[in-house]
Structures are given as C-alpha cells and as structure tokens.
C-alpha positions in Angstrom: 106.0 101.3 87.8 109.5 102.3 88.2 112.5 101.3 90.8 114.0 104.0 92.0 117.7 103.1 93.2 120.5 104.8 95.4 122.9 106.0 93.0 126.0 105.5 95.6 125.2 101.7 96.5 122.6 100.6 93.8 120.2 99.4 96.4 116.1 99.8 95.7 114.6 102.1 97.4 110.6 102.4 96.1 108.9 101.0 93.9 106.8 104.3 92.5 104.0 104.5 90.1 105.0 107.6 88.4 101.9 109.2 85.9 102.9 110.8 82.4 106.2 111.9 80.9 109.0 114.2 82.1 111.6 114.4 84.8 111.0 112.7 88.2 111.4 115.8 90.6 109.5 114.7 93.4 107.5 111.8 95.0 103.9 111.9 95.6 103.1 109.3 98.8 100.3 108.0 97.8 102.1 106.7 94.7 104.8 105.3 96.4 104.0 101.2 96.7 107.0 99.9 98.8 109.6 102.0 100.7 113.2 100.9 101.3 114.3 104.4 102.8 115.0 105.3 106.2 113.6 108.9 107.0 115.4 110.7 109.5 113.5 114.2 110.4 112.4 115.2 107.1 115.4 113.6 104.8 115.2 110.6 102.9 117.9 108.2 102.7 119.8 104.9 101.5 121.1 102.9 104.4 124.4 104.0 102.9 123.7 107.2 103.9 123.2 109.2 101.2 120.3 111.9 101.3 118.0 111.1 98.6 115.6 113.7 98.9 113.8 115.9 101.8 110.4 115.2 103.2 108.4 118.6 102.6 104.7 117.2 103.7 103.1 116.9 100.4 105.8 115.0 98.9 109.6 114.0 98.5 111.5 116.8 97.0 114.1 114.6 95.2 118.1 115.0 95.0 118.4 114.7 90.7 122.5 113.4 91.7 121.6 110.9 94.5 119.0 108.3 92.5 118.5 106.3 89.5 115.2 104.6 88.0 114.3 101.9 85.7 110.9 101.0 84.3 108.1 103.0 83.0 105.2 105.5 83.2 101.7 105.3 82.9 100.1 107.9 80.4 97.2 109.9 81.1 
C-alpha cells in the first residue's frame, strides 16, 4: 500500500495499492482504496488546489512535481 501525498500542503490523498516496481506514472481506480481528492471535470486535486493529475477514463495520468508517496509495492 502506499500514501500518496500533495507535495504543496502534505495532506493524503489515496491510499493506492500499487503492483511491482518502477515509477508511479498513473493510477489505476480499481486500486485506489480511499480517495482524499476533489475532481473537478477531469483534474485531480489537493484541496489546496494543486492539480495532481488528470482524469483520462482508464486511469489518473499523474503530475511527477505535484505528489509524494510513502510505503511499498506488492511484487508479482
């Protein structure tokens, strides 16, 4: 499981269960177990307003700048 938090305020905003190594470019909803964000039209945000990422259908296309993330990864 890992936290993903606004990098601007520090304030959680999912709790993901991210699958194997490597970067965290996007978010796959299913995955996703609690969601602080607000979404307004297709981008993702802190309540501070910073955009986190944009809602493309499939998943969350993340901002690599706007988050950070703490925890770890399940291996296939």
């Amino acid at each position: 499981m890992l936290t993903i938090k606004c990098a601007r305020c520090k304030r959680k905003l999912f709790k993901y269960e991210k699958i194997g190594t490597g970067r965290l470019l996007h978010l796959w909803p299913d995955r996703i177990k609690k969601d602080h964000s607000t979404h307004e039209d297709k981008k993702v945000k802190c309540r501070c307003g910073n955009v986190i990422g944009v809602d493309q259908g499939i998943w969350i296309k993340l901002r690599p700048q706007s988050f950070t993330y703490t925890g770890s990864y399940i291996r296939k």
